[in-house]
PASEBA-1860 file (N, C-alpha, C; in nm, 3 decimals):
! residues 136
1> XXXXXXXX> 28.483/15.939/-9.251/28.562/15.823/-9.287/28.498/15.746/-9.403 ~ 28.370/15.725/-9.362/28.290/15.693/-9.497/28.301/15.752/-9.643 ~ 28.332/15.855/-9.672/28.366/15.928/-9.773/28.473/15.863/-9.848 ~ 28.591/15.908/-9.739/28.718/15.857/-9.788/28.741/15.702/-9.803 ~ 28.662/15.617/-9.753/28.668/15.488/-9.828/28.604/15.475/-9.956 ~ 28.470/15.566/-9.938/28.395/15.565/-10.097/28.441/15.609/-10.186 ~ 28.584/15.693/-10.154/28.658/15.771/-10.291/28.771/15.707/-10.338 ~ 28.752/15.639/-10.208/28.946/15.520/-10.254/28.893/15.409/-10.382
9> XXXXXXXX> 28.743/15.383/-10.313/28.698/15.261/-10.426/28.638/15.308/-10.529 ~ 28.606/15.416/-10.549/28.572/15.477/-10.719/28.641/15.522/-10.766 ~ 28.828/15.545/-10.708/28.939/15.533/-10.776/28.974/15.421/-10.812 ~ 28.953/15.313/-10.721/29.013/15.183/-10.727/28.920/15.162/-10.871 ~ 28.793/15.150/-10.881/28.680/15.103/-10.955/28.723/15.164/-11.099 ~ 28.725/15.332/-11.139/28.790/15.401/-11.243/28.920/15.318/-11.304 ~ 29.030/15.278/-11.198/29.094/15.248/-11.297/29.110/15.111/-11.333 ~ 29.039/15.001/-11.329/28.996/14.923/-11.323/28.896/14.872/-11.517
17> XXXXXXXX> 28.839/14.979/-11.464/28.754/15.027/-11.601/28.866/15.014/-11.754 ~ 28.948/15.016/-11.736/29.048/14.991/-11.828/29.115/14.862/-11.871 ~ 29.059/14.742/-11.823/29.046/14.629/-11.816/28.898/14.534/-11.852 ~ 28.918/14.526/-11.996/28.810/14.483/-12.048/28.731/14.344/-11.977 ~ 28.814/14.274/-11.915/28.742/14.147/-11.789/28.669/14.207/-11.700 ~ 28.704/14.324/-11.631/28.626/14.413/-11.533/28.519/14.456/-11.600 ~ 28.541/14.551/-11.748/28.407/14.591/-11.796/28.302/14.524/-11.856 ~ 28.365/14.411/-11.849/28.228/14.263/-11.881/28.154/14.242/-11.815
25> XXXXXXXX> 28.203/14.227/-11.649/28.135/14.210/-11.528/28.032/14.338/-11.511 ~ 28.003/14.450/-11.586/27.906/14.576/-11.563/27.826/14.564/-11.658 ~ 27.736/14.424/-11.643/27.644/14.409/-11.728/27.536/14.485/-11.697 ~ 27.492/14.540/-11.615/27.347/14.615/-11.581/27.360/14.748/-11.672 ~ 27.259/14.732/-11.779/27.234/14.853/-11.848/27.131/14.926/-11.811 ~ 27.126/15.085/-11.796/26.977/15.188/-11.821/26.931/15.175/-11.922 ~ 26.837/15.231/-11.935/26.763/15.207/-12.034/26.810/15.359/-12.200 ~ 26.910/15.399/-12.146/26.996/15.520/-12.269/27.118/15.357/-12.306
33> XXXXXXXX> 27.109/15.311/-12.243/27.263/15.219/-12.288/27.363/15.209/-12.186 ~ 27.374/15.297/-12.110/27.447/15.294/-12.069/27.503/15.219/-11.925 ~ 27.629/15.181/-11.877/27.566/15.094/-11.731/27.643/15.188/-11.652 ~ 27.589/15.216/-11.580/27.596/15.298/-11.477/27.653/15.232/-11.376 ~ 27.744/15.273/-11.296/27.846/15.223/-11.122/27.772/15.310/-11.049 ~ 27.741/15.230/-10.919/27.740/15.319/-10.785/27.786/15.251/-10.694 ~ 27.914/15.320/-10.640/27.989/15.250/-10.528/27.895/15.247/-10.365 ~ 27.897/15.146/-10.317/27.826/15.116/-10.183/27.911/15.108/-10.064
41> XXXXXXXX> 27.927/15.151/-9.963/27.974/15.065/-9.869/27.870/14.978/-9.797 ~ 27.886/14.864/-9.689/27.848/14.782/-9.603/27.733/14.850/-9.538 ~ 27.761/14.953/-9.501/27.652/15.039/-9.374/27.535/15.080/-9.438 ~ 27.572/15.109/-9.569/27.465/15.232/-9.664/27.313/15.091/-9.663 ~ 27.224/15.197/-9.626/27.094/15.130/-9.645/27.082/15.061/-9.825 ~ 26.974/14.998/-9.762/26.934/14.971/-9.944/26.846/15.050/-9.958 ~ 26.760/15.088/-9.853/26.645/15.242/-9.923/26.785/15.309/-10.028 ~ 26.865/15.341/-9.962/26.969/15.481/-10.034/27.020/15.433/-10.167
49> XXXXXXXX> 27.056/15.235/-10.173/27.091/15.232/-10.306/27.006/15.221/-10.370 ~ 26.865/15.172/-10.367/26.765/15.178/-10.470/26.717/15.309/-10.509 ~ 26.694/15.402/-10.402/26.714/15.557/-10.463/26.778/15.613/-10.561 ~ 26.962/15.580/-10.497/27.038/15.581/-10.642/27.011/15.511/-10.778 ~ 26.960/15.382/-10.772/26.973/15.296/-10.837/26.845/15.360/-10.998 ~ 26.740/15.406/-10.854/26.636/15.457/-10.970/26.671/15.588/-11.060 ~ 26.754/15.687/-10.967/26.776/15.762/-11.007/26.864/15.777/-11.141 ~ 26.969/15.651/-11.179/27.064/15.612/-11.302/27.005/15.579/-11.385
57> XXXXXXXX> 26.873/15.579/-11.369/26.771/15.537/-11.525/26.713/15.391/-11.476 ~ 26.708/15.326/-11.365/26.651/15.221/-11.325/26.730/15.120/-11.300 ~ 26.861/15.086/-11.328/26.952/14.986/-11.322/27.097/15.050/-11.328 ~ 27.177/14.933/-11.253/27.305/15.008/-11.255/27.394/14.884/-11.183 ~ 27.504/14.918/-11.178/27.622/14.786/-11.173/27.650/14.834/-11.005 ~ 27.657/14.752/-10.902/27.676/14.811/-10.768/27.806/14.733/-10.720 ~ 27.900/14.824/-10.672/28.008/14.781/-10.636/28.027/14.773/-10.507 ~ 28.049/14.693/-10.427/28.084/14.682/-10.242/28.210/14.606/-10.268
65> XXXXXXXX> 28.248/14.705/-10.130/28.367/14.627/-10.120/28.375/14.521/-10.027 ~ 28.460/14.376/-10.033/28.503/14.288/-9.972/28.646/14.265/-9.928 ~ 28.635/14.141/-9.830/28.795/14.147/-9.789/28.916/14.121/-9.913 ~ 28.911/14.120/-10.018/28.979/14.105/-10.059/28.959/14.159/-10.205 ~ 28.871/14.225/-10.180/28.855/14.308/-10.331/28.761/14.402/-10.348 ~ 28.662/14.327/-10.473/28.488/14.409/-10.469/28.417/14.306/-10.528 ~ 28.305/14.359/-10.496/28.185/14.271/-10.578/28.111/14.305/-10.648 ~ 28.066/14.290/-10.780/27.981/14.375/-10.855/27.840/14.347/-10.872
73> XXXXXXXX> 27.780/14.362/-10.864/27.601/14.329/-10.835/27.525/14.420/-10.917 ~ 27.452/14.322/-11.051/27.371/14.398/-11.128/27.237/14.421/-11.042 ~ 27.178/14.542/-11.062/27.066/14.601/-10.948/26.967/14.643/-11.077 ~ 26.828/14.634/-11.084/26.716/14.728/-11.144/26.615/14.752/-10.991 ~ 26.575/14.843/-11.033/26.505/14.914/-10.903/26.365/14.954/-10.980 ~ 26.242/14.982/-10.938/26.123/15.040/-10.988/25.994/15.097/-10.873 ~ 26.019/15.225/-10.891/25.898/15.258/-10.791/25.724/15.215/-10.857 ~ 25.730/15.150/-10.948/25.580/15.065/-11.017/25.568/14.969/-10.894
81> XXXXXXXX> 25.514/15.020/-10.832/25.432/14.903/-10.727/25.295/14.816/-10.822 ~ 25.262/14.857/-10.926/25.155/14.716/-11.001/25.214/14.659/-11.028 ~ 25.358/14.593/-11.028/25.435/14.562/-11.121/25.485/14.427/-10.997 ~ 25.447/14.460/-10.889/25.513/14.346/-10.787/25.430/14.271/-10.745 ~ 25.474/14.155/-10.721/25.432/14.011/-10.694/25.428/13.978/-10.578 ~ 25.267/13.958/-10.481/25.262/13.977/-10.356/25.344/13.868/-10.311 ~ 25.404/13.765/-10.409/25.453/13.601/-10.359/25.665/13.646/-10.256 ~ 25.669/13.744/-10.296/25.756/13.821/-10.336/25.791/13.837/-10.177
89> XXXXXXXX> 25.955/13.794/-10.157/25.975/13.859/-10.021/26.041/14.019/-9.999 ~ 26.009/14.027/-9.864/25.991/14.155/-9.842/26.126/14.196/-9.782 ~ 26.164/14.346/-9.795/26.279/14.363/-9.707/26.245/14.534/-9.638 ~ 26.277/14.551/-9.518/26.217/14.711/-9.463/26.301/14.789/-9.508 ~ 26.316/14.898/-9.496/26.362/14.993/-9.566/26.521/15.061/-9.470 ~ 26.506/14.950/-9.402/26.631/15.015/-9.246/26.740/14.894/-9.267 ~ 26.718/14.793/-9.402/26.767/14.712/-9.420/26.921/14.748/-9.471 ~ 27.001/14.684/-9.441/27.155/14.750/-9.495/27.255/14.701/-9.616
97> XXXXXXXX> 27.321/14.729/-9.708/27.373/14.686/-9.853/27.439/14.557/-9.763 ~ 27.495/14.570/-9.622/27.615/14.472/-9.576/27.527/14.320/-9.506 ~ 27.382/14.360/-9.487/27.312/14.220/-9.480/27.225/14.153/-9.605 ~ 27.196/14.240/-9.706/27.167/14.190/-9.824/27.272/14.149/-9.932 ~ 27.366/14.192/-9.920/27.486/14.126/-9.951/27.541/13.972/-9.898 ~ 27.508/13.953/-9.748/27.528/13.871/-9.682/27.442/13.720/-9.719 ~ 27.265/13.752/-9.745/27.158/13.695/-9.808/27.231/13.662/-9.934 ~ 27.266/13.740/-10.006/27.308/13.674/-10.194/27.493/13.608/-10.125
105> XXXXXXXX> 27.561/13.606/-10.055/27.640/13.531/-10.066/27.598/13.343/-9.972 ~ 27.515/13.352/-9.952/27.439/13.276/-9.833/27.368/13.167/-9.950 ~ 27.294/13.227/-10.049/27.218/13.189/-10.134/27.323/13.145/-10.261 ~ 27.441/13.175/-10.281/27.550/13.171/-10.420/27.568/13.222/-10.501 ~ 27.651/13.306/-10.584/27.743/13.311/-10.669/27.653/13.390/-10.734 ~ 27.551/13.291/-10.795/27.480/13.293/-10.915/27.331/13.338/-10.899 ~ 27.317/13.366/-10.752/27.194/13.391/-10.677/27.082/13.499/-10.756 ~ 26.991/13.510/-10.831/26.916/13.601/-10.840/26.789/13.585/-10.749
113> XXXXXXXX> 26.719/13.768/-10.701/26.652/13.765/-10.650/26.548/13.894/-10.720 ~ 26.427/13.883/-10.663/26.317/14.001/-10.711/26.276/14.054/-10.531 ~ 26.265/14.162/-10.523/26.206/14.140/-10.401/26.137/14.309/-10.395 ~ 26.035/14.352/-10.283/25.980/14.460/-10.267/26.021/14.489/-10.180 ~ 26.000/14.616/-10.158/26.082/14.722/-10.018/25.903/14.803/-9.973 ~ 25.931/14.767/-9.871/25.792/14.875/-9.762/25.927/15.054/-9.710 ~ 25.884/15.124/-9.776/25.930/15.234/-9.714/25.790/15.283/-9.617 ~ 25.889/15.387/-9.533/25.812/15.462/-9.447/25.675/15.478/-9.463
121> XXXXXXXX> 25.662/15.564/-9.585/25.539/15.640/-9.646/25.469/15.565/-9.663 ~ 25.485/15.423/-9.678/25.403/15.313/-9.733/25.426/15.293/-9.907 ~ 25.508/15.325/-9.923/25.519/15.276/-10.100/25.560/15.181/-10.107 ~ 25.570/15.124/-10.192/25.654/14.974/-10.224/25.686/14.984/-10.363 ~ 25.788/14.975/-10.319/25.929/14.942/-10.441/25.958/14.780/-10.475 ~ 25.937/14.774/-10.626/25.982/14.663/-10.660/26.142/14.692/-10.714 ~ 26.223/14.561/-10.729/26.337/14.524/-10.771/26.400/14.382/-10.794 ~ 26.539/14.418/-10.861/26.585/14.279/-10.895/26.754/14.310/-10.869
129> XXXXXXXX> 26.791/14.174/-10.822/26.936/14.230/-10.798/27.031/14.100/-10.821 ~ 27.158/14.017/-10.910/27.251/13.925/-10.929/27.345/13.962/-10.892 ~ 27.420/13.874/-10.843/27.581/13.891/-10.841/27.643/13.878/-10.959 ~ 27.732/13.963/-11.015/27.779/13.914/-11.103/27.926/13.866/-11.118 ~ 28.004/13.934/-11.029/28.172/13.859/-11.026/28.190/13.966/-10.905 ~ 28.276/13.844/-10.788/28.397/13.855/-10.721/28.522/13.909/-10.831 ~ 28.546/13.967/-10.761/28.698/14.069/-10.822/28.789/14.121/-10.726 ~ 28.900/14.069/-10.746/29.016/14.157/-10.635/29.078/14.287/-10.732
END
């Protein structure tokens, strides 16, 4: 079932893309130029989107869906653990896109955050993540 919601909204998202107000809101660039989408649902861990996230060249535009539309959330991700700031809150790795989503609507609109991830293995992942527009 998960699938087939993730394919309805990267249709929904594709044609969308044809609407230059929508492609404003995909400010998160890689580092080739380009900004990269990765559709989320609610359930999907954030270990899995920062995986993706690193994997698009380090940053990328993240789309979840809401009751009444989507949300777009610029994301950079970095497995450079020298690079993170012990002041820095933490999130576990069993953590889910649908309660860190919940945190940046809790916090506002305009909310930016930096924060590190403890995976399993013991690595730590730094990152950064904004909202950037509600969209129906």
């Amino acid at each position: 079932m998960d699938d087939v919601e993730r394919a309805a909204i990267t249709r929904l998202v594709y044609r969308r893309l044809t609407d230059p107000g929508f492609r404003d809101r995909l400010t998160a660039k890689a580092s080739d130029g380009t900004r990269p989408i990765v559709v989320v649902l609610p359930g999907d861990s954030l270990e899995r989107l920062l995986a993706d996230v690193e994997r698009l060249g380090g940053a990328a535009n993240v789309v979840l869906p809401v009751l009444n539309g989507v949300v777009v959330i610029a994301m950079a991700a970095s497995a450079n653990s020298d690079a993170i700031d012990p002041g820095v809150a933490q999130l576990t790795s069993d953590c889910t896109v649908g309660l860190f989503f919940a945190r940046l609507r809790i916090d506002g609109d305009e909310a930016a955050y930096r924060f590190v991830m403890e995976r399993p293995d013991h690595r730590r992942d730094a990152g950064s993540a904004e909202m950037v527009a509600l969209t129906s």
